[in-house]
Each structure stands twice: as structure tokens, then as C-alpha cells.
VEXBA-331047 format. One line per 4 residues: number of its first residue (from 1); their letters; for each residue x, y, z of C-alpha. Coordinates in steps of 0.5 Angstrom, whole numbers. Example, Ala and Ser with C-alpha at 12.3 -4.5 7.8 and 13.67 -1.06 7.14 Angstrom:
! residues 2
1 = as = 25/-9/16 ~ 27/-2/14
! end
This chain:
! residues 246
1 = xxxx = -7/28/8 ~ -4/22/12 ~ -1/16/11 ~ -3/8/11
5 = xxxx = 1/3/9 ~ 0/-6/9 ~ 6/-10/9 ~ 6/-18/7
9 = xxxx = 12/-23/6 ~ 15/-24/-1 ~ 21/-29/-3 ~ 27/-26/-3
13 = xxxx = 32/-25/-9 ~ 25/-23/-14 ~ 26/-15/-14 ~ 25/-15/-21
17 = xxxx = 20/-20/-22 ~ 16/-15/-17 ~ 18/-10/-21 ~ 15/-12/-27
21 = xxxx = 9/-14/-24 ~ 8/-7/-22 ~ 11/-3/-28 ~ 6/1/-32
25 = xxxx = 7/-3/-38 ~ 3/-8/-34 ~ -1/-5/-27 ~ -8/-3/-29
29 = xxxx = -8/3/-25 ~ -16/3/-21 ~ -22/6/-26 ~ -22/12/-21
33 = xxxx = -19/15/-15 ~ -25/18/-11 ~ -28/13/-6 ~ -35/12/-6
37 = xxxx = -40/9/0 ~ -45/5/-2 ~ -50/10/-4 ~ -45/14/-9
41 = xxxx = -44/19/-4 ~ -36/22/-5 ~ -33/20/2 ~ -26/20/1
45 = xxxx = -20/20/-4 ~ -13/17/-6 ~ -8/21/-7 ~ -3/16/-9
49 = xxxx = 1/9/-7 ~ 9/7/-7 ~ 11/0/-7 ~ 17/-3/-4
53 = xxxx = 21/-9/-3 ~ 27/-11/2 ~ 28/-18/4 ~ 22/-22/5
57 = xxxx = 18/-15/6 ~ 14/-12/1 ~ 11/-5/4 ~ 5/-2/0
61 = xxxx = 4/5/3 ~ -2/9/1 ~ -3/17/2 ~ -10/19/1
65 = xxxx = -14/25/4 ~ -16/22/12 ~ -21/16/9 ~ -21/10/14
69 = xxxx = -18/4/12 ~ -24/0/11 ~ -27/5/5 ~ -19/3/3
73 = xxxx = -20/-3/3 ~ -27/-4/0 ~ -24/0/-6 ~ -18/-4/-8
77 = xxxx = -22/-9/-7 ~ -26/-9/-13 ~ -21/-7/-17 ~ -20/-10/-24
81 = xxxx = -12/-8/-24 ~ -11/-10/-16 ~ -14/-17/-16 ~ -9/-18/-24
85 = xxxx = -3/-16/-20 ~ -5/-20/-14 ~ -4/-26/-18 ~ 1/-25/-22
89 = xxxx = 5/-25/-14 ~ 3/-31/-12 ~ 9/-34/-15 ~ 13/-29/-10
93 = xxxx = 9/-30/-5 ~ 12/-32/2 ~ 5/-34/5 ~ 0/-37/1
97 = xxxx = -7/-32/1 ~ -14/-32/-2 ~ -15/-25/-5 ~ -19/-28/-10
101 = xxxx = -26/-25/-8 ~ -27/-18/-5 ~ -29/-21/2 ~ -22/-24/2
105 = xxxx = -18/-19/-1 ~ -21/-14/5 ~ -19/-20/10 ~ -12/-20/8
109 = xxxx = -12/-12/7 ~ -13/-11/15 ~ -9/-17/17 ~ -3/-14/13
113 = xxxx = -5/-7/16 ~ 1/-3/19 ~ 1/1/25 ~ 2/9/26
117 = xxxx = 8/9/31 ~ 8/17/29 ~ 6/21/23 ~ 7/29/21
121 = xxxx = 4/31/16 ~ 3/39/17 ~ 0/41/10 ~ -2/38/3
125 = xxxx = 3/39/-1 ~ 3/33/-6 ~ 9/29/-6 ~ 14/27/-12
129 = xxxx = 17/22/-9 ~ 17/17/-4 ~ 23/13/0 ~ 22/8/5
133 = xxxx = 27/6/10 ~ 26/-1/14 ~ 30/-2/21 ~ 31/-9/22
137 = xxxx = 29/-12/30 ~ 31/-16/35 ~ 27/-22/37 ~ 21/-21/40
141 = xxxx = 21/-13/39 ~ 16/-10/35 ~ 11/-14/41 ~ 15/-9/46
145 = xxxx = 15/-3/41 ~ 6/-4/40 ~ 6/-5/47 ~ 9/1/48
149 = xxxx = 6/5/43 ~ -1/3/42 ~ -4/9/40 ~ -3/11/33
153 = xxxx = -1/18/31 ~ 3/20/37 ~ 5/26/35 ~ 11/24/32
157 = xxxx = 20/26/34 ~ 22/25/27 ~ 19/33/26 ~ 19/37/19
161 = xxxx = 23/43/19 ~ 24/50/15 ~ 31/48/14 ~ 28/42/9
165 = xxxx = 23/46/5 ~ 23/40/1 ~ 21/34/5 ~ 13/34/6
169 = xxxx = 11/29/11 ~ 14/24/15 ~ 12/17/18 ~ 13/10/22
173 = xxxx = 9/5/21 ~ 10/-3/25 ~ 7/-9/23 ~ 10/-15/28
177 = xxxx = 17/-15/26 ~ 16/-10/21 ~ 19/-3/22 ~ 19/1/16
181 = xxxx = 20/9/17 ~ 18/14/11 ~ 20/20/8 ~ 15/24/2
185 = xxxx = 20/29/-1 ~ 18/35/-7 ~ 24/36/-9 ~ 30/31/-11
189 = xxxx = 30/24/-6 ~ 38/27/-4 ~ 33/32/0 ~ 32/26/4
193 = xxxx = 39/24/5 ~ 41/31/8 ~ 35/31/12 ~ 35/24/16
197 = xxxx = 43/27/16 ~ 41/33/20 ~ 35/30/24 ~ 37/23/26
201 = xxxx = 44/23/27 ~ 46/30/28 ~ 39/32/33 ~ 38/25/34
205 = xxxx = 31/24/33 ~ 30/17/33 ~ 34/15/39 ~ 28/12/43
209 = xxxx = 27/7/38 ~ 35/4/39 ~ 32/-1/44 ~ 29/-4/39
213 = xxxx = 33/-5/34 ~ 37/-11/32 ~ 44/-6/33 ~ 42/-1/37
217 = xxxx = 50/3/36 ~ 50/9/34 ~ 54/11/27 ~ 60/16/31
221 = xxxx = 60/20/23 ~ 56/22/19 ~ 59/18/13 ~ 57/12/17
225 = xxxx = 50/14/19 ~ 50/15/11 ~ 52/7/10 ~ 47/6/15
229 = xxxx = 41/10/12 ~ 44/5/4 ~ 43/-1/9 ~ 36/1/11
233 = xxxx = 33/3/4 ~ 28/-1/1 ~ 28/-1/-6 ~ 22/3/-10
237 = xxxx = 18/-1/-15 ~ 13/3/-16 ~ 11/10/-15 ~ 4/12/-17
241 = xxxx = -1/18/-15 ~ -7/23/-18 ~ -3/28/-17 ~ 0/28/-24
245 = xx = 6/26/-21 ~ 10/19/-23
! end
């Protein structure tokens, strides 16, 4: 069961107000889960979304059954709740758009579609949470970084392991400049901490991507390795899923 994300700019210093915006008390959740062709054949599914925000970044990433991005796109289209919350962030909005029609809320959509650098995703467990990591870029890295790793779904270094039964899947996810790592976990989001602990700094998993980030050194301890991991944590405003989990 992968994973998909979009990402767009915001305005930063409006956490709350995007908070708000997606609160349960004010987003209308869409009127089903299950995708349909145009025919009203079942083709697909989603499973659940998370929302985040850091800076000017805000990442909707969006776990579904393996349907593609344009039936995704084609569903949220259509979606009383999605075009509501769409107007209520225009004020936050760093770059105008028009989603106002389906047509334009699919054009914005595949725009903002972001690339599968790396995913594992072993089984179909559901998640109980979701965090979400962004690594800053030096100038001009994310072009290097697509070129590099075009193909999506590379079989991904960050691996699942038996030793954190735990966490359910992982991946990464580029768009430009953006570069965001994400961890789906059953347990308690301290699970993440350790395993991102254990798998990044003390097999360093991720080293191939220090090229590409804006500081590339190392954390020489683990509590400075956890400093960083607090830098890089985008904060979760939202986390939705029809597998009763909230």
C-alpha cells in the first residue's frame, strides 16, 4: 500500500491558521474513500492523508492502495470538502492558483505531484501515525538529486527492520527543491526516533543524500543526530485515514 505526496508553498508564520483550516470541527472529509472510474467501477481506494507544514512547505502525503495519481487527482477533484479547505488557504497561499473547477484543481494537483525518490512499503499494515521530515537543499540540488534518481520507487536504503516491529513503511519524496523523508509508524511517534536513530545515524542509511543537502556534516553523537531529526520535523496538522484511525 504506497505512498504519494503533493506539495505547495505557503506563507510562513500561519501554522495555526492551516491548522484550523484542516481541524476536524471545519474539513469535510470526502463523501467516500473508494474511487470509482467513470462507469462506477471500483478502481482504487484511499486509505488516508497527512498534512504538514515547515517554513513555506506544506506536504500533503496520501497512502492509498496503488491507484494511480490521476484517478487521486480526479477524486479530491470533485470533493465538496477539498475545494471549501482550498479557499480557506488562499490567504496563506505563497503562489496564487486556480482550483476552483476540477479541471484546475487536477492541473494544480500534477504540478505539485512529488517524486518517489525511495519507498518500502513491505506489507498492509495501517498506520496510526505519520511524521514527516524535510531536508533542507543547497542551490541547485533537487535538479541534481531528479536527475540522478529519476526512476521512481528505486528500491529504497532507508529499510524496515525486525528490530522496530513498529514502523510500517518508509519514503522519500522530491519535488524542486523540496525534499521531504516520511515514516509511518503503529506504535508511539518515539518509535521513529529510535528507528531513524539506529538506521541513520548508527548504519548510516542516508549518507548518499549528504551531496545534496544544504550541510552536508555528519552529527558525531546520537543526541546531536537528535537535534537534527527536531530541526528537520515538519509539524503535523492534520492526520486523517479510513482505517478508523485519527
Amino acid at each position: 500500500m504506497p505512498l504519494n505526496a503533493i506539495t505547495y508553498r505557503v506563507r510562513p508564520g500561519h501554522e495555526d491558521e492551516l491548522t484550523e483550516v484542516f481541524a476536524p470541527h471545519n474539513f469535510t472529509r470526502v463523501d467516500s474513500p473508494v474511487i470509482k472510474d467513470s462507469s462506477g467501477e471500483t478502481v482504487g481506494m484511499l486509505l488516508g492523508t497527512g498534512l504538514f507544514v515547515r517554513g513555506d512547505n506544506l506536504v500533503r502525503v496520501i497512502h492509498h492502495d496503488g491507484v494511480s495519481a490521476d484517478r487521486i487527482a480526479r477524486h479530491m477533484s470533485v470533493q465538496n470538502g477539498v475545494h471549501e479547505a482550498e479557499r480557506a488557504i488562499l490567504p496563506y497561499l505563497a503562489e496564487p492558483r486556480d482550483t476552483e473547477t476540477p479541471e484546475g484543481f487536477r492541473r494544480h494537483f500534477h504540478r505539485s505531484f512529488m517524486t518517489v525518490l525511495e519507498q518500502h512499503s513491505p506489507d498492509e499494515r495501517p498506520a496510526a501515525g505519520t511524521v514527516a521530515l524535510r531536508y533542507p537543499l543547497r542551490r541547485g540540488a533537487g535538479a541534481e538529486l531528479a536527475a540522478t534518481r529519476a526512476t521512481a520507487n528505486l528500491r529504497a536504503k532507508l529499510l524496515l527492520s525486525s528490530e522496530h516491529p513498529s514502523i510500517v513503511r518508509t519514503a522519500l519524496f522530491l519535488h524542486e527543491d523540496t525534499l521531504v523523508r516520511v515514516v509511518q509508524y503503529d506504535g508511539h511517534p518515539y518509535d521513529v526516533v529510535s528507528y531513524l536513530t539506529e538506521r541513520c545515524f548508527g548504519t548510516k542509511s542516508e549518507t548518499w543524500l549528504e551531496p545534496y543537502l544544504l550541510d552536508a556534516s555528519r552529527p558525531a553523537h546520537p543526541d546531536a543526530y537528535l537535534a537534527l531529526v527536531h530541526e528537520q520535523a515538519m509539524l503535523s496538522i492534520a492526520h486523517m485515514s479510513v482505517l478508523g484511525v485519527d
